[in-house]
CHARMM-style PDB file with segment names, atoms N, HN, CA, C and O in Angstrom:
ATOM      1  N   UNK     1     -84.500  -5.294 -18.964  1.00  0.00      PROA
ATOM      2  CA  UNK     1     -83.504  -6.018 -18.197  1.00  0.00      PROA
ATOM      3  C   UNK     1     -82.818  -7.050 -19.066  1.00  0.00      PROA
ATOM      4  O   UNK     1     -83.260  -7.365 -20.171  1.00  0.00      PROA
ATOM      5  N   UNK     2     -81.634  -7.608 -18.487  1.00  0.00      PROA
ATOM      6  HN  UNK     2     -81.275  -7.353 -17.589  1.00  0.00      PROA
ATOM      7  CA  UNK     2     -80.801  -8.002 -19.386  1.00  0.00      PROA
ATOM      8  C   UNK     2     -81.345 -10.051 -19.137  1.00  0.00      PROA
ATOM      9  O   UNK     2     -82.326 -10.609 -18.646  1.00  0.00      PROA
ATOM     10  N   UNK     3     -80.293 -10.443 -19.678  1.00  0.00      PROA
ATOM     11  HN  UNK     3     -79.496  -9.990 -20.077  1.00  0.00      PROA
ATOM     12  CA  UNK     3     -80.934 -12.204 -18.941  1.00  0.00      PROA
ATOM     13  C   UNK     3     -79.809 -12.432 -18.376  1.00  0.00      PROA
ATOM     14  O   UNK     3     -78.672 -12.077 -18.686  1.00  0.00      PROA
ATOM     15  N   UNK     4     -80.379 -13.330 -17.135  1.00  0.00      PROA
ATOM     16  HN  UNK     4     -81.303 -13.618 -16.883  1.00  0.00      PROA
ATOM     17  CA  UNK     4     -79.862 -13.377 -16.230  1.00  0.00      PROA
ATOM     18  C   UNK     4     -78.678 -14.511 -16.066  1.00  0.00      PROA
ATOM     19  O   UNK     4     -79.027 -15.620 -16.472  1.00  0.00      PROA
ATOM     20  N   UNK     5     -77.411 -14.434 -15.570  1.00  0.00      PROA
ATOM     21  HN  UNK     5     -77.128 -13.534 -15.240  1.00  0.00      PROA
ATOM     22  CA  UNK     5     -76.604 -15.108 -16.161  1.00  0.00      PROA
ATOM     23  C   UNK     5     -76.988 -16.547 -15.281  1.00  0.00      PROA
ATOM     24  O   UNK     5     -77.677 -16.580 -14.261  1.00  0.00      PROA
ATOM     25  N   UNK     6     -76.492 -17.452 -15.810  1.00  0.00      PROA
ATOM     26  HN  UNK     6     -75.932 -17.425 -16.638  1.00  0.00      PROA
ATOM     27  CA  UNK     6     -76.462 -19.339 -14.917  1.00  0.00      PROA
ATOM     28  C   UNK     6     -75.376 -19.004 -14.307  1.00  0.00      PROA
ATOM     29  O   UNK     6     -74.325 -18.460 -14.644  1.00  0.00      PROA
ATOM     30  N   UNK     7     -76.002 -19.611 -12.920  1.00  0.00      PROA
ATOM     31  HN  UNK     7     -76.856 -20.053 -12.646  1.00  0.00      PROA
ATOM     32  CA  UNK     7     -74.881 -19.889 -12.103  1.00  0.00      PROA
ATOM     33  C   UNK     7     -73.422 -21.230 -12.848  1.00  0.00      PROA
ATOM     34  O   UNK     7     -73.850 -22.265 -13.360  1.00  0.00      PROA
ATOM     35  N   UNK     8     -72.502 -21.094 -12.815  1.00  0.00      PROA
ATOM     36  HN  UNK     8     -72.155 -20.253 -12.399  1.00  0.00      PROA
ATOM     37  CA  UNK     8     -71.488 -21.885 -12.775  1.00  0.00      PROA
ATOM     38  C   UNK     8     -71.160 -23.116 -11.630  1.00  0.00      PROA
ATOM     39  O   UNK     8     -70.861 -22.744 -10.496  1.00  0.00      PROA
ATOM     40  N   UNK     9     -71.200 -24.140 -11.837  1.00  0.00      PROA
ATOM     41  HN  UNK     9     -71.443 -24.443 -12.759  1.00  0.00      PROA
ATOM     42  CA  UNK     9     -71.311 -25.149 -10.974  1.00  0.00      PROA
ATOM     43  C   UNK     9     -69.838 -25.572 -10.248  1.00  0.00      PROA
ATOM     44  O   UNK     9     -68.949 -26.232 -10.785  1.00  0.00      PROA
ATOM     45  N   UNK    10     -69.830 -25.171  -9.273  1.00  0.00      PROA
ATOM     46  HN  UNK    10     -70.552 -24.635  -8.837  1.00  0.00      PROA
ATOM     47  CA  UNK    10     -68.370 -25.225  -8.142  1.00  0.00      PROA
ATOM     48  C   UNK    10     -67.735 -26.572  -8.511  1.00  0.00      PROA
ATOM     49  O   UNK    10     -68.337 -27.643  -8.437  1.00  0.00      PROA
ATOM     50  N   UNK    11     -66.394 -26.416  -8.937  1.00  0.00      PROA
ATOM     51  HN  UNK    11     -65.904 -25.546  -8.996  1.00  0.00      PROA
ATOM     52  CA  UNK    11     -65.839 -27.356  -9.292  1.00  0.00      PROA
ATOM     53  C   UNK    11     -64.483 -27.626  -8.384  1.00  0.00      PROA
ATOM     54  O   UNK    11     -63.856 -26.667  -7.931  1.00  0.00      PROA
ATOM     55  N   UNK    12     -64.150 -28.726  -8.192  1.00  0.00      PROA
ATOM     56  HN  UNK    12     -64.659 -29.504  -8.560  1.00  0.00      PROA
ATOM     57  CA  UNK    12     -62.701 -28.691  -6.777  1.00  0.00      PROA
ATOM     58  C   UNK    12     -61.608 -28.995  -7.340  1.00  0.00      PROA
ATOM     59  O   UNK    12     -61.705 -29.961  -8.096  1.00  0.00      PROA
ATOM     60  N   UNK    13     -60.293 -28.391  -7.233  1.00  0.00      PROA
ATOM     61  HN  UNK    13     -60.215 -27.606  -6.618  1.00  0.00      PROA
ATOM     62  CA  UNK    13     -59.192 -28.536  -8.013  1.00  0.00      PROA
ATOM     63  C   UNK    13     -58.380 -29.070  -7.375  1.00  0.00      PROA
ATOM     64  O   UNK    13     -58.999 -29.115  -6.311  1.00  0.00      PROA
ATOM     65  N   UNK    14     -56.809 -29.843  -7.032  1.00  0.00      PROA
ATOM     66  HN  UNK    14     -56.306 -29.806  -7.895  1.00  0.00      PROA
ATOM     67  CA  UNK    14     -56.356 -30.697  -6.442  1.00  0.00      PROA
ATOM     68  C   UNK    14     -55.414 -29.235  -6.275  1.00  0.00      PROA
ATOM     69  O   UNK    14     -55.491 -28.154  -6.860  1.00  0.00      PROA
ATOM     70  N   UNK    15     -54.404 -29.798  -5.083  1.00  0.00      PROA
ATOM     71  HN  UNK    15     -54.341 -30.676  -4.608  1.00  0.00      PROA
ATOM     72  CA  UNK    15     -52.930 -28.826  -4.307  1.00  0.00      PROA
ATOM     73  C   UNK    15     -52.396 -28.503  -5.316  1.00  0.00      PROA
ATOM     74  O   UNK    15     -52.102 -27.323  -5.508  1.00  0.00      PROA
ATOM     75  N   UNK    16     -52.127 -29.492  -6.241  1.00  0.00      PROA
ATOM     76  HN  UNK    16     -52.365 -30.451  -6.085  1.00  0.00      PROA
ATOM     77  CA  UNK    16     -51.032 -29.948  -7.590  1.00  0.00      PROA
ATOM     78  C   UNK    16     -51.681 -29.028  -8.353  1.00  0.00      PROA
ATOM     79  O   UNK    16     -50.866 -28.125  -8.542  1.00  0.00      PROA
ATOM     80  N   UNK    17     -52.960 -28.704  -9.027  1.00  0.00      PROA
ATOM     81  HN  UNK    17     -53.622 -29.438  -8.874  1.00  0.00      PROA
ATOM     82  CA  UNK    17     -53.210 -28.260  -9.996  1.00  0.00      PROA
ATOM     83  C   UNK    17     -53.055 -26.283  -9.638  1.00  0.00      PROA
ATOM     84  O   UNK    17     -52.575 -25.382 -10.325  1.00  0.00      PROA
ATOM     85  N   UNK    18     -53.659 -26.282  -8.384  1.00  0.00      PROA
ATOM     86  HN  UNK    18     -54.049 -27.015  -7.826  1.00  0.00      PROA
ATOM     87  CA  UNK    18     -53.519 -25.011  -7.911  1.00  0.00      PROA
ATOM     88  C   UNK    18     -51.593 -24.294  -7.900  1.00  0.00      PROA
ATOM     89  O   UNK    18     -50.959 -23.245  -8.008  1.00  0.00      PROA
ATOM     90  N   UNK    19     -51.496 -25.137  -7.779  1.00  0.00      PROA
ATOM     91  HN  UNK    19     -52.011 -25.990  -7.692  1.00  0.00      PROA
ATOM     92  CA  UNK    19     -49.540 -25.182  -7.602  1.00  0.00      PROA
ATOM     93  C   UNK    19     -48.818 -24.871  -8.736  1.00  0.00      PROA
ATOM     94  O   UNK    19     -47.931 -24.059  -8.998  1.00  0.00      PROA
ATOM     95  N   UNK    20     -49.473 -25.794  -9.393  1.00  0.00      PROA
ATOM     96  HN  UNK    20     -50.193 -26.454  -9.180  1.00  0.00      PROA
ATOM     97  CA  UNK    20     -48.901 -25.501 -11.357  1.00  0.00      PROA
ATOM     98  C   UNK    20     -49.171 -24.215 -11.971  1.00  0.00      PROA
ATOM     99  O   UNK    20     -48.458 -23.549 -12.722  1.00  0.00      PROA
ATOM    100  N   UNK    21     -50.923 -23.872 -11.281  1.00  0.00      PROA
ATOM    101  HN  UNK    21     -51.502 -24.413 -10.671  1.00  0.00      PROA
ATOM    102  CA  UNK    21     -51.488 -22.728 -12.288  1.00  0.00      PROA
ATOM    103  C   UNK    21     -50.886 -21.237 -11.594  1.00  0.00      PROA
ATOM    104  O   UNK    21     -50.760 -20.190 -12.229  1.00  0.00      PROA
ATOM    105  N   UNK    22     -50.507 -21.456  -9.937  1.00  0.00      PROA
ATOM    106  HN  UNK    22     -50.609 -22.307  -9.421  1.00  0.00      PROA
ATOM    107  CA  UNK    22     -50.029 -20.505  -9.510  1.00  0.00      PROA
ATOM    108  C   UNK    22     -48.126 -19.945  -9.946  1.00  0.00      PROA
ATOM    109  O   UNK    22     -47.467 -18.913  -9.825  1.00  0.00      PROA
ATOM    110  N   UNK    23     -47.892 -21.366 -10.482  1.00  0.00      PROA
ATOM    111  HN  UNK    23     -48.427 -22.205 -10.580  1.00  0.00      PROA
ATOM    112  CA  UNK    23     -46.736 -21.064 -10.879  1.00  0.00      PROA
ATOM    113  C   UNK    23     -46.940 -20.464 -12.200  1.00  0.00      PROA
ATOM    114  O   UNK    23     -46.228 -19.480 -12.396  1.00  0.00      PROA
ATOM    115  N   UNK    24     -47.592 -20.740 -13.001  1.00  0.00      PROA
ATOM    116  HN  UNK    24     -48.171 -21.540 -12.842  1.00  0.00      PROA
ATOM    117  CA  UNK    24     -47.874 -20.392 -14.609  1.00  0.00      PROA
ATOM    118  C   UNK    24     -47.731 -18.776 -14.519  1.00  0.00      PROA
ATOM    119  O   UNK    24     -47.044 -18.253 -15.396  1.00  0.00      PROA
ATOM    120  N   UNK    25     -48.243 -18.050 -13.662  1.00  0.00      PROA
ATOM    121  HN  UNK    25     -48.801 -18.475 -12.949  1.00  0.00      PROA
ATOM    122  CA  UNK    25     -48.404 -16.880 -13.046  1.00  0.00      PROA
ATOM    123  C   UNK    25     -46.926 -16.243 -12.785  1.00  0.00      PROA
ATOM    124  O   UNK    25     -46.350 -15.273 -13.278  1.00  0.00      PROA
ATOM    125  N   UNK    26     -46.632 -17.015 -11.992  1.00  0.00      PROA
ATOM    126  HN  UNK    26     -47.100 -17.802 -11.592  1.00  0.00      PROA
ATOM    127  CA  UNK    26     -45.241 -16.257 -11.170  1.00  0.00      PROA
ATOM    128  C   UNK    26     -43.941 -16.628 -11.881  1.00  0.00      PROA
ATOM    129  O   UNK    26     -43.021 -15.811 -11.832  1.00  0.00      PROA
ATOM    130  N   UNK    27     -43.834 -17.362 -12.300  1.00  0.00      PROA
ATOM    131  HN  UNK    27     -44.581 -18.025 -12.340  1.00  0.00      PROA
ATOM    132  CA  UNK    27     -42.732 -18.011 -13.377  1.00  0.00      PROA
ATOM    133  C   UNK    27     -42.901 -18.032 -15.170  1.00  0.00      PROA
ATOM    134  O   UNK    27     -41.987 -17.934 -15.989  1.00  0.00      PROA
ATOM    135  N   UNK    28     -44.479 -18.205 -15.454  1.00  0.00      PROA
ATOM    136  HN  UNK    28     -45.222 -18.284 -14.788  1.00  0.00      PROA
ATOM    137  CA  UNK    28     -44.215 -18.272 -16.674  1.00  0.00      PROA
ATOM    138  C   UNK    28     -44.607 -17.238 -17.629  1.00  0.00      PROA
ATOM    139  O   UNK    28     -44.858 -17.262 -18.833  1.00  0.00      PROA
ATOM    140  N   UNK    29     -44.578 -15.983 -16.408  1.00  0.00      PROA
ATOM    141  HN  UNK    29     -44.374 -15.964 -15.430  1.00  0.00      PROA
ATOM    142  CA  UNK    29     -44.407 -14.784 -17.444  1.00  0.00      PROA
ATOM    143  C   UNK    29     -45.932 -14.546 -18.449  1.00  0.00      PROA
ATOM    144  O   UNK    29     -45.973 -13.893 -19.492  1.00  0.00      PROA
ATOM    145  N   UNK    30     -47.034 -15.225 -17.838  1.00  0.00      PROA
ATOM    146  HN  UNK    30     -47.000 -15.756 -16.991  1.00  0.00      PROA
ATOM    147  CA  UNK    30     -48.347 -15.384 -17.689  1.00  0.00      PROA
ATOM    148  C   UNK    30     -49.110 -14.384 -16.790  1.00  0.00      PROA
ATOM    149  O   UNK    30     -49.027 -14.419 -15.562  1.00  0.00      PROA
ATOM    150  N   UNK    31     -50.081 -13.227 -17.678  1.00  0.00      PROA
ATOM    151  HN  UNK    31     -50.149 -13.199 -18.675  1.00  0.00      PROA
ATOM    152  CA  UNK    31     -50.663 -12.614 -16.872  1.00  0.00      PROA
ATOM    153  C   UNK    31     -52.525 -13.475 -16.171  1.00  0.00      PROA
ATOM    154  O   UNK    31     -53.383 -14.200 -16.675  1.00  0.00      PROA
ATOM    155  N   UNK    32     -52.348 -12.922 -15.048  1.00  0.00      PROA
ATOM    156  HN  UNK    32     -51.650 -12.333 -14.639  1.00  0.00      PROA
ATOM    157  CA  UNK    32     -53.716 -13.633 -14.403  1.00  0.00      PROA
ATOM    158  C   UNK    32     -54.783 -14.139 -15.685  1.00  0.00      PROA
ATOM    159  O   UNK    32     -55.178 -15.248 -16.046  1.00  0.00      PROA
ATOM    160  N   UNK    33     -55.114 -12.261 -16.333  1.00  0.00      PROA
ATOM    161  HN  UNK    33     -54.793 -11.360 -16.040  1.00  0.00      PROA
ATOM    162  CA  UNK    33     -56.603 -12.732 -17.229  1.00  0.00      PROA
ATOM    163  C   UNK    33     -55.641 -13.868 -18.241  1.00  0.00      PROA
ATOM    164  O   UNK    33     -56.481 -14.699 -18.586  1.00  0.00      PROA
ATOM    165  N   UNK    34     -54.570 -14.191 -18.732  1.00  0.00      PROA
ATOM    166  HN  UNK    34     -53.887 -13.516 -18.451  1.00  0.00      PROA
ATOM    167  CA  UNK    34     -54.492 -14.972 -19.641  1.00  0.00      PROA
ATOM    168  C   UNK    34     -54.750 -16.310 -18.957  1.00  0.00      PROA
ATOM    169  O   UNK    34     -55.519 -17.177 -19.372  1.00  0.00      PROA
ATOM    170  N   UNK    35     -53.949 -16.366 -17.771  1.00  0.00      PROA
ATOM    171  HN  UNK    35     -53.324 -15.661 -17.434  1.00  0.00      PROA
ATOM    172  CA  UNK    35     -54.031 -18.106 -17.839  1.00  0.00      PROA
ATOM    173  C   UNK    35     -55.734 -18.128 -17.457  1.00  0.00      PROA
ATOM    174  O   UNK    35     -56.352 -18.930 -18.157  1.00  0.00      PROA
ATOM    175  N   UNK    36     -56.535 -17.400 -16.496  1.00  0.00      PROA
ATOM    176  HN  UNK    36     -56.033 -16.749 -15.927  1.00  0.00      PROA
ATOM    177  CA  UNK    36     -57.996 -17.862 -16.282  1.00  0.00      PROA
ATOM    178  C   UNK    36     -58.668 -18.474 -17.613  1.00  0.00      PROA
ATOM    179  O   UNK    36     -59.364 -19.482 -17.739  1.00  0.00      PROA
ATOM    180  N   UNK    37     -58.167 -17.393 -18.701  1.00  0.00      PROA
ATOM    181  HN  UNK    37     -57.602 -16.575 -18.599  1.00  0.00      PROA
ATOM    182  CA  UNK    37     -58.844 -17.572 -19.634  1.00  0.00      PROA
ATOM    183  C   UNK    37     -58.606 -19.323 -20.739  1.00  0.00      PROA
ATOM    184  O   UNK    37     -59.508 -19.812 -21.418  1.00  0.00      PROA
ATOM    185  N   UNK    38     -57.238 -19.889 -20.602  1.00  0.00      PROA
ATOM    186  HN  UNK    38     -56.505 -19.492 -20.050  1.00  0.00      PROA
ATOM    187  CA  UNK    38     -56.580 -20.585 -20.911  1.00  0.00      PROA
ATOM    188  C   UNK    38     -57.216 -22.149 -20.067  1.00  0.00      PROA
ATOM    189  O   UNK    38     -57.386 -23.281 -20.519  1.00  0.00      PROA
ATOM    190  N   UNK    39     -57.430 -21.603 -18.766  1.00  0.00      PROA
ATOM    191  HN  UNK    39     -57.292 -20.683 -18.398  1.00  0.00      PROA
ATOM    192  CA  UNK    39     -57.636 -22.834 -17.874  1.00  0.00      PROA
ATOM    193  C   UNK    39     -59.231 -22.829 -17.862  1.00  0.00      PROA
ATOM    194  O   UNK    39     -59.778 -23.899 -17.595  1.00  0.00      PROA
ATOM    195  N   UNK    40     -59.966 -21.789 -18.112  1.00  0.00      PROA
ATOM    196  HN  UNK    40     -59.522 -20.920 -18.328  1.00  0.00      PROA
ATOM    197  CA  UNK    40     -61.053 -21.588 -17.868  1.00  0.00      PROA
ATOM    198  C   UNK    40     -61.720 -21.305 -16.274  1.00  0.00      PROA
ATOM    199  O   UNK    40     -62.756 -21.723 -15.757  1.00  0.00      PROA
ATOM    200  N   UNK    41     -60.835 -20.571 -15.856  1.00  0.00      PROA
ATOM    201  HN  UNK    41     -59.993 -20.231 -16.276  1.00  0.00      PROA
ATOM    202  CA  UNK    41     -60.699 -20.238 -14.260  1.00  0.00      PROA
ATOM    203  C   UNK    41     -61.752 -18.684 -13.885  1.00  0.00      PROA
ATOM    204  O   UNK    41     -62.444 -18.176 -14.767  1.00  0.00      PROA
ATOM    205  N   UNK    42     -61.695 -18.200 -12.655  1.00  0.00      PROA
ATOM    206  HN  UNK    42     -61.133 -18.613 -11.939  1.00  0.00      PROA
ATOM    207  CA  UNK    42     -62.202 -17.387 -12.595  1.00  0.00      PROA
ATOM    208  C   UNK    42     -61.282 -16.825 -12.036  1.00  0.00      PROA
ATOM    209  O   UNK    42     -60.619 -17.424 -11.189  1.00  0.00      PROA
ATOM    210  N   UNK    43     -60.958 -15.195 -12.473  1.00  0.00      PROA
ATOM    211  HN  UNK    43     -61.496 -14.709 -13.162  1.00  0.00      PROA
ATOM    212  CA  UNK    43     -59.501 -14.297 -11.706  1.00  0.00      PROA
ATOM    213  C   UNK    43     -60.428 -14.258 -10.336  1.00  0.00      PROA
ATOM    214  O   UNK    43     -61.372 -13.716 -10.910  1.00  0.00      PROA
ATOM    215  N   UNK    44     -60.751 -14.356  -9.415  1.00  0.00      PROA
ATOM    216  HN  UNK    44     -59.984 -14.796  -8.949  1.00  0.00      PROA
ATOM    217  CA  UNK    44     -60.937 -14.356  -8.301  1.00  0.00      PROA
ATOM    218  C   UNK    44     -60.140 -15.731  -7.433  1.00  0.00      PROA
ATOM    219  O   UNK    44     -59.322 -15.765  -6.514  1.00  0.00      PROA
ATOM    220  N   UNK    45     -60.599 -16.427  -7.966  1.00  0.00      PROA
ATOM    221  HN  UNK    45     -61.263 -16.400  -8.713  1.00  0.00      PROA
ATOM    222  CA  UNK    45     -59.976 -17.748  -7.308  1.00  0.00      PROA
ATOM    223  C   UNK    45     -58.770 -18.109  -7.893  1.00  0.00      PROA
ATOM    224  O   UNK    45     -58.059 -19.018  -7.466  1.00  0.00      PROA
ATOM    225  N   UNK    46     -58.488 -17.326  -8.990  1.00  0.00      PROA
ATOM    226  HN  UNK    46     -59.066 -16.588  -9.337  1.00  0.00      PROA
ATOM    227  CA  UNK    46     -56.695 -17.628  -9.102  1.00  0.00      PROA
ATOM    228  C   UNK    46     -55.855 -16.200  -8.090  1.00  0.00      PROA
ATOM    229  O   UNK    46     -54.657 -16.078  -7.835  1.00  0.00      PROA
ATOM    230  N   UNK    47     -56.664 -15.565  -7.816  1.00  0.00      PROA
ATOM    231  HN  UNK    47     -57.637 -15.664  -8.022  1.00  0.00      PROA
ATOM    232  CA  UNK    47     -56.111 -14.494  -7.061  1.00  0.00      PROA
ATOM    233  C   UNK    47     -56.180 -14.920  -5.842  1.00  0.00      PROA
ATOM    234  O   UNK    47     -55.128 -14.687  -5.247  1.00  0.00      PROA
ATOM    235  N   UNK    48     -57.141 -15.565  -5.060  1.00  0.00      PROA
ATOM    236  HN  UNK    48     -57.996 -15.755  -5.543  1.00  0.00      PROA
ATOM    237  CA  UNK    48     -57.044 -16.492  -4.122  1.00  0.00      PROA
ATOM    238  C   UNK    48     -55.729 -17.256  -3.682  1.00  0.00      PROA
ATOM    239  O   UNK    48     -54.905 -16.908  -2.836  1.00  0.00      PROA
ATOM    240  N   UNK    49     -55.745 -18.138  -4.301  1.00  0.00      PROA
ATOM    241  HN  UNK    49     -56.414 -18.421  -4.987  1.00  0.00      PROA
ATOM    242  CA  UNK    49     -54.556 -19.065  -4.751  1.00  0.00      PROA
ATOM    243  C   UNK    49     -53.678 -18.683  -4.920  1.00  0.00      PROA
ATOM    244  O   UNK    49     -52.827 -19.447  -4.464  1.00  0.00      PROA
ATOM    245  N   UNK    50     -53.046 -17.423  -5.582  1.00  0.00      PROA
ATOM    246  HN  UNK    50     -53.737 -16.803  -5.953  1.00  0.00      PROA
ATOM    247  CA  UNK    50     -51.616 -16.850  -5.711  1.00  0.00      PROA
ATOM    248  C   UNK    50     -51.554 -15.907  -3.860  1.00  0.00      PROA
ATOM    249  O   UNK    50     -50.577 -15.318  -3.396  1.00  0.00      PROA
ATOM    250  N   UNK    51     -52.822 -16.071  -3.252  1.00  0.00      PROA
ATOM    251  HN  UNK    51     -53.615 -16.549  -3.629  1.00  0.00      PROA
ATOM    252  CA  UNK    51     -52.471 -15.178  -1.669  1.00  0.00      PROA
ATOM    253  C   UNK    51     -52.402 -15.994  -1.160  1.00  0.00      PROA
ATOM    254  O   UNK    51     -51.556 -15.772  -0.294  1.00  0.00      PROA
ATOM    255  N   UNK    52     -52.892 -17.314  -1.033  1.00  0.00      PROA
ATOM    256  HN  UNK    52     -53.579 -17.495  -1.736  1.00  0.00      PROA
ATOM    257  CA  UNK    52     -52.799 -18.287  -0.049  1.00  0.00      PROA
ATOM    258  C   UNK    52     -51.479 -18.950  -0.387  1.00  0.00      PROA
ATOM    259  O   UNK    52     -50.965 -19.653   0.483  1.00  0.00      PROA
ATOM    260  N   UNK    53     -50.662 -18.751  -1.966  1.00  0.00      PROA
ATOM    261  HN  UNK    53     -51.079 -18.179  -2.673  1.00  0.00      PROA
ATOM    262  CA  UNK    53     -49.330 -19.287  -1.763  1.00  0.00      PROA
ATOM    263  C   UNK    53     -47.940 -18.750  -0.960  1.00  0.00      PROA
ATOM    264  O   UNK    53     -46.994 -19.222  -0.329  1.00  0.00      PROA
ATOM    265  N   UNK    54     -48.605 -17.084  -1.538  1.00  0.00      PROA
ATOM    266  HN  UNK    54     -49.373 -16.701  -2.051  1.00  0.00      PROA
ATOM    267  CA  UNK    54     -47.740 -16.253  -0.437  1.00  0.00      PROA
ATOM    268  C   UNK    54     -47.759 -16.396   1.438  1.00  0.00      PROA
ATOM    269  O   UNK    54     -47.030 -15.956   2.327  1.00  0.00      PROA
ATOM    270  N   UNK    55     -49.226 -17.404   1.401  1.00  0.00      PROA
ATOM    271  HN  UNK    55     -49.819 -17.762   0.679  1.00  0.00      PROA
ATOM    272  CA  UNK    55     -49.163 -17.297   3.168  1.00  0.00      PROA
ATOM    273  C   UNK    55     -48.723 -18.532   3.293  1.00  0.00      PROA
ATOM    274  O   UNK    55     -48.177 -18.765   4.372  1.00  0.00      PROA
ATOM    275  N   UNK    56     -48.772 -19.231   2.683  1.00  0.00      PROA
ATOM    276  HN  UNK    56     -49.214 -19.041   1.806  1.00  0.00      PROA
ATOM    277  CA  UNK    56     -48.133 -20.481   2.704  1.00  0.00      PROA
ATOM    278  C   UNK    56     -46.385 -20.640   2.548  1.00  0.00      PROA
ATOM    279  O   UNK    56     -45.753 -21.622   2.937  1.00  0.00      PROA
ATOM    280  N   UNK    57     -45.863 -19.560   1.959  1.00  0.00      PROA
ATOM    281  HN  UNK    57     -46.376 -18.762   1.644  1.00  0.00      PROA
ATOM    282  CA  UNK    57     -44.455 -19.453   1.752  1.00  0.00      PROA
ATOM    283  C   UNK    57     -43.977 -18.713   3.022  1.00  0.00      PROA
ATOM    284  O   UNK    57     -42.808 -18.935   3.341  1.00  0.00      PROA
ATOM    285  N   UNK    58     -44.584 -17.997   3.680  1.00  0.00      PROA
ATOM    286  HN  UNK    58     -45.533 -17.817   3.421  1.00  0.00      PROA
ATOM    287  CA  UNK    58     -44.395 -16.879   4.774  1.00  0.00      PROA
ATOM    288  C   UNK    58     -44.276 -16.103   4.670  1.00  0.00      PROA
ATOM    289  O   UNK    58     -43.667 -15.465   5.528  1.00  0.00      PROA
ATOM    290  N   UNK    59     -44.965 -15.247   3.037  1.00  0.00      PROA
ATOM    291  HN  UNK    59     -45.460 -15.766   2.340  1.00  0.00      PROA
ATOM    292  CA  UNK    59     -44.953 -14.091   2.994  1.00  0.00      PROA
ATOM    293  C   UNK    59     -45.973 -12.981   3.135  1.00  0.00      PROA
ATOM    294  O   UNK    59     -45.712 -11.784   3.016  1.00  0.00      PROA
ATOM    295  N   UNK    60     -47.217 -13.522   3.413  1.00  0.00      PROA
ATOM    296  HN  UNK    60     -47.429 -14.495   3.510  1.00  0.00      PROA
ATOM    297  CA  UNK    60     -48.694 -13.319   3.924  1.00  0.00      PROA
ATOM    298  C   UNK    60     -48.397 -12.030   4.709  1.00  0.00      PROA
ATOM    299  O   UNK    60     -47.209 -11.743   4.859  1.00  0.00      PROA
ATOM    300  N   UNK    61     -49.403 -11.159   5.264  1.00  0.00      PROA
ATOM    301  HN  UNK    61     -50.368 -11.391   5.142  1.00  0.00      PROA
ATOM    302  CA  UNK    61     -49.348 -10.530   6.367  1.00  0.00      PROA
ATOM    303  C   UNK    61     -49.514 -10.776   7.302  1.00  0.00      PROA
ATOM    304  O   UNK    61     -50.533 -11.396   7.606  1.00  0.00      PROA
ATOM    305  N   UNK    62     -48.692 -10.447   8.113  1.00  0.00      PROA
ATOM    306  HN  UNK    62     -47.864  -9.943   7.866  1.00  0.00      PROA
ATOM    307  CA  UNK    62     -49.023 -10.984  10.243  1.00  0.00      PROA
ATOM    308  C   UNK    62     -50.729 -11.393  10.434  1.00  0.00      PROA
ATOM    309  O   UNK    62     -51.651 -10.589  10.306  1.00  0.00      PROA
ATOM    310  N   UNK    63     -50.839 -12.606  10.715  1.00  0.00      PROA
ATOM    311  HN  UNK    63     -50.090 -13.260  10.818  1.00  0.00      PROA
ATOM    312  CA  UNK    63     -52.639 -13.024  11.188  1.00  0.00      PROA
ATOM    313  C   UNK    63     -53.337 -13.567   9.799  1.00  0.00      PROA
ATOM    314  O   UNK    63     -54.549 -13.772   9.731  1.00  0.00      PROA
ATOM    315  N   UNK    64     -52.331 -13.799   8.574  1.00  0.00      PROA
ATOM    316  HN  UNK    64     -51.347 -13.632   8.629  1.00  0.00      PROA
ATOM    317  CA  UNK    64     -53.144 -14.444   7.675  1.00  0.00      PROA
ATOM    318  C   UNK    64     -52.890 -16.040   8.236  1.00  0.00      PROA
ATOM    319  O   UNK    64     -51.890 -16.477   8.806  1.00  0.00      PROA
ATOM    320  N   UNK    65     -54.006 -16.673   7.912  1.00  0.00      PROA
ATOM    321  HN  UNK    65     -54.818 -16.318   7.449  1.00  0.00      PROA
ATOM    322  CA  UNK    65     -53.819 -18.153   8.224  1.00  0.00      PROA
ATOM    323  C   UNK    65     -53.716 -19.115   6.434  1.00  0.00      PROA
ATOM    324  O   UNK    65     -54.075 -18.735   5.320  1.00  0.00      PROA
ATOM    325  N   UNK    66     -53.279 -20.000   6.744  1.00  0.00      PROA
ATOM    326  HN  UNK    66     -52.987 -20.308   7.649  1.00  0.00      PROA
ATOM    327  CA  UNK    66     -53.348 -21.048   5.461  1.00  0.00      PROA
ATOM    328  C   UNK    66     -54.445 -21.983   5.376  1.00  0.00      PROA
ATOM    329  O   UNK    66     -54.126 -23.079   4.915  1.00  0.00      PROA
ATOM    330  N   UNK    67     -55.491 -21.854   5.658  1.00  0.00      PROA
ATOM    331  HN  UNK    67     -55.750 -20.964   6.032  1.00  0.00      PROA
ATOM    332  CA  UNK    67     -57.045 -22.590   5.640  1.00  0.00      PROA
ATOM    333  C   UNK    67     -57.433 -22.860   4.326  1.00  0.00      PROA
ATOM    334  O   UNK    67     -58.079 -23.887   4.123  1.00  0.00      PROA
ATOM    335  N   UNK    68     -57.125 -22.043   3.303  1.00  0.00      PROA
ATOM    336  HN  UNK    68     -56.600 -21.208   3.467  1.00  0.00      PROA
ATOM    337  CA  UNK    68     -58.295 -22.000   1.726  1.00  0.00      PROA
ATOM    338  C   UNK    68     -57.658 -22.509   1.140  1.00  0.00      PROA
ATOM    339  O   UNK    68     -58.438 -22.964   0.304  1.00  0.00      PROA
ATOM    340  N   UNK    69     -56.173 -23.037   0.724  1.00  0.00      PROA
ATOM    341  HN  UNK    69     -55.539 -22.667   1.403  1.00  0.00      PROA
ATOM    342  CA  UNK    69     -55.332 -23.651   0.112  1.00  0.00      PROA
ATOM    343  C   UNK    69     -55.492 -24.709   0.150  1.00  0.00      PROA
ATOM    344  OT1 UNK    69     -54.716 -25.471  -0.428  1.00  0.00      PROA
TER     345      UNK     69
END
């Protein structure tokens, strides 16, 4: 068996920072794995964040809510 990886300790990011990194994405011609890798992010929670901006803009699907943002 292999060793087992450490958990990563949950860290909280501000509106602003989520806002910037989601723009880095959509504007700066930045693919996901680069900026995670750049910010030290995890592509899950920047993939998060780029859906909760779309539900937040009104482009979500019918019954998404804006809660995780």
């Amino acid at each position: 068996m292999g060793v087992p990886m450490a958990r990563r300790k949950r860290r909280a990011f501000t509106k602003e920072f989520k806002a910037e990194t989601v723009c880095l994405v959509r504007e700066g011609g930045k693919g996901i794995p680069d900026v995670t890798r750049e910010l030290d992010l995890t592509e899950s929670a920047l993939r998060c964040w780029i859906r909760q901006a779309e539900i937040d803009a009104g482009r979500g699907k019918p019954g998404e809510s804006n809660e995780r943002f």
